[in-house]
C-alpha positions in Angstrom: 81.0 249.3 -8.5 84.3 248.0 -8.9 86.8 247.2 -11.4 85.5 243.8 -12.6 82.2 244.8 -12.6 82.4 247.7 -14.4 84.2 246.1 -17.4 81.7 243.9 -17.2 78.8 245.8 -17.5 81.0 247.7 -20.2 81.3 245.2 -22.8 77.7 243.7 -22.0 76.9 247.3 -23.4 79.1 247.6 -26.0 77.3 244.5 -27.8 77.5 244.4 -31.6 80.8 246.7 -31.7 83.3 244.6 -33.7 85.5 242.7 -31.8 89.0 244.8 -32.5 86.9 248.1 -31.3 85.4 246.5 -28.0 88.8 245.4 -27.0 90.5 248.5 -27.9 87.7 250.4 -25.6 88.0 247.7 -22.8 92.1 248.1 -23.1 91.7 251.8 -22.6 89.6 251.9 -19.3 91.9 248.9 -17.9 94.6 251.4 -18.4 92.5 254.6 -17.1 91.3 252.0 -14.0 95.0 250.6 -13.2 96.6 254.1 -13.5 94.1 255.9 -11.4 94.6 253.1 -8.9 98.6 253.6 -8.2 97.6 256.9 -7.1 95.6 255.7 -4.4 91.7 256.1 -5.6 89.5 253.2 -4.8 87.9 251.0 -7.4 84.5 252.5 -6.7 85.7 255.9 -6.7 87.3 255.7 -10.4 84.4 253.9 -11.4 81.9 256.3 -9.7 83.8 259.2 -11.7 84.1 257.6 -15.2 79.9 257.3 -15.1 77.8 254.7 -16.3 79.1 251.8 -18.0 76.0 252.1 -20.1 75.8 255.8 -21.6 79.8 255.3 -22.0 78.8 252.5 -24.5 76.5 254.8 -25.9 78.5 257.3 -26.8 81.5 254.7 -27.9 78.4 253.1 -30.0 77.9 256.5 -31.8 81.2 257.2 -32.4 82.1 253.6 -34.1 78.4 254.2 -36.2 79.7 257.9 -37.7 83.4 256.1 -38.3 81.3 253.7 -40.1 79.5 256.1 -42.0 82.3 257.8 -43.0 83.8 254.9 -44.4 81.0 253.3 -46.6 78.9 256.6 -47.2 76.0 254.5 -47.1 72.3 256.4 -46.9 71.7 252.7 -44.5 75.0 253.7 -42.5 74.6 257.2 -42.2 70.9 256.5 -40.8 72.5 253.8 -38.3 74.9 257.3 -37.1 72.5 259.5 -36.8 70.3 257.7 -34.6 72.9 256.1 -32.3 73.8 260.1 -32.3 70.3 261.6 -31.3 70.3 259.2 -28.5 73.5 261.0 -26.9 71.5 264.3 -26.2 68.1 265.5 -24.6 67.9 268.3 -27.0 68.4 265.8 -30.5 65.6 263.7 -29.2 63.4 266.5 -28.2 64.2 268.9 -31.0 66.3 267.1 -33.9 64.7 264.0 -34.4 61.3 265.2 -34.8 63.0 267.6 -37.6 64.9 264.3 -39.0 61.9 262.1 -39.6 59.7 264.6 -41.2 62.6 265.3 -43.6 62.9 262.1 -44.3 59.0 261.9 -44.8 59.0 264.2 -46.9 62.2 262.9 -49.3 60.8 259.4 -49.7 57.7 260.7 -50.5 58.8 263.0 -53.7 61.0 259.6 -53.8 57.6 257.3 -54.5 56.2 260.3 -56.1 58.4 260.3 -59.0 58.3 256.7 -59.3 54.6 256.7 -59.7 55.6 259.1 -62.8 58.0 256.7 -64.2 55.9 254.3 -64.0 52.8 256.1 -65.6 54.8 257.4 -68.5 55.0 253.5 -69.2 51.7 252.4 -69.0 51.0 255.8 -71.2 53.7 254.3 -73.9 52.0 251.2 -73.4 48.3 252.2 -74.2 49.3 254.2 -76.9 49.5 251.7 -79.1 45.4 250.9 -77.8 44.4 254.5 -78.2 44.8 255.0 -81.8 41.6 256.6 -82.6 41.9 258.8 -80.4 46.0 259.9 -80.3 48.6 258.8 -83.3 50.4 255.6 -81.9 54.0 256.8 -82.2 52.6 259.9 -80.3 51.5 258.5 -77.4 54.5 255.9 -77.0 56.7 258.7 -77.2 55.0 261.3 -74.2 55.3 258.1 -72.5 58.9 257.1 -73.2 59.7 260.8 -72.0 56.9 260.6 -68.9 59.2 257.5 -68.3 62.6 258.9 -68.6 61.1 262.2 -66.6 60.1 260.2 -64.0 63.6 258.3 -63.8 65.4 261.4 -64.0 64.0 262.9 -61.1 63.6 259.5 -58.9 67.4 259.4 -59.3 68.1 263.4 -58.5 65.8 262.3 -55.3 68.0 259.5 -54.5 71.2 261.7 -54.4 69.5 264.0 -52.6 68.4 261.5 -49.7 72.4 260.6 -50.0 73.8 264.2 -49.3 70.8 264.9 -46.6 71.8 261.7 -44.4 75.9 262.6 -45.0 74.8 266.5 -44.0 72.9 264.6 -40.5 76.6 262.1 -40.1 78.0 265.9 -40.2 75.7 267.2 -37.6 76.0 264.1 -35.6 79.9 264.4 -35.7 79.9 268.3 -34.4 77.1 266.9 -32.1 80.0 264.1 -30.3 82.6 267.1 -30.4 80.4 269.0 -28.8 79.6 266.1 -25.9 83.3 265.6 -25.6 84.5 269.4 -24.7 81.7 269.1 -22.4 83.6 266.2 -20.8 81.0 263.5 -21.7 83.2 261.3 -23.1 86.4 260.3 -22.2 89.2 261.9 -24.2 91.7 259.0 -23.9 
């Protein structure tokens, strides 16, 4: 493949990568390209020895997705990260990201869980007021308000939790790319 063609194919990859980044990368292997050619190599052979135009985007991807999620400390970034991450390594996709989604699973579902509480200490605040007989009134309003702030309490503590779980997986995903880059997977430059 030669020069053209690989910058092509390059930034046809690199899709969606803001426009600063994705001519900041394409800059870079110009650079590597033109250097390696003043000492003789053909176009093909640099190409050929840089790799696929397409798992070099891959990695560049992951890299500007754990920047990102670094920066905004989003649970929605950090997720974006992590999988643009697991799709760097056979061992993530075989091992990790099986362990990733039934984490996940598992936190939304104490997530909904504790909802469900909040919500049925309010209907029991509400039908105290329609079980007189059978509970005092101010009784059963007041289980509920604390069912309610229970509930709240915990769906909240769950929420934080989901937030320092997905910045623990940016972590991973980071040592992950450090780990691909001693390896010489991705270009140093």
């Amino acid at each position: 493949m030669n020069k053209k063609a690989f910058l092509q194919q390059l930034r046809k990859s690199l899709n969606g990568i803001p426009k600063d980044d994705l001519e900041d990368i394409l800059y870079d292997y110009t650079e590597h390209i033109d250097s390696a050619l003043e000492t003789g190599k053909s176009e093909e052979e640099i190409t050929r020895n840089l790799g696929s135009p397409k798992r070099i985007a891959k990695q560049h991807r992951a890299e500007f997705y754990f920047r990102e999620a670094d920066k905004k400390g989003t649970t929605g970034s950090a997720f974006k990260a992590i999988l643009a991450g697991i799709g760097l390594s056979f061992f993530s996709i075989v091992f990790v990201l099986p362990l990733i989604i039934s984490l996940y699973a598992v936190l939304i579902s104490i997530f909904l869980s504790f909802i469900s509480v909040a919500v049925a200490g309010l209907v029991v605040a509400v039908a105290g007021f329609f079980l007189f007989p059978l509970l005092p009134a101010l009784a059963g309003v007041l289980i509920g308000i604390g069912v309610t702030c229970l509930g709240v309490l915990l769906t909240l503590g769950t929420a934080w939790l989901i937030k320092i779980v997905s910045l623990g997986m940016v972590s991973y995903g980071k040592a992950n790319i450090g780990i691909i880059k001693k390896s010489g997977g991705i270009d140093n430059e």
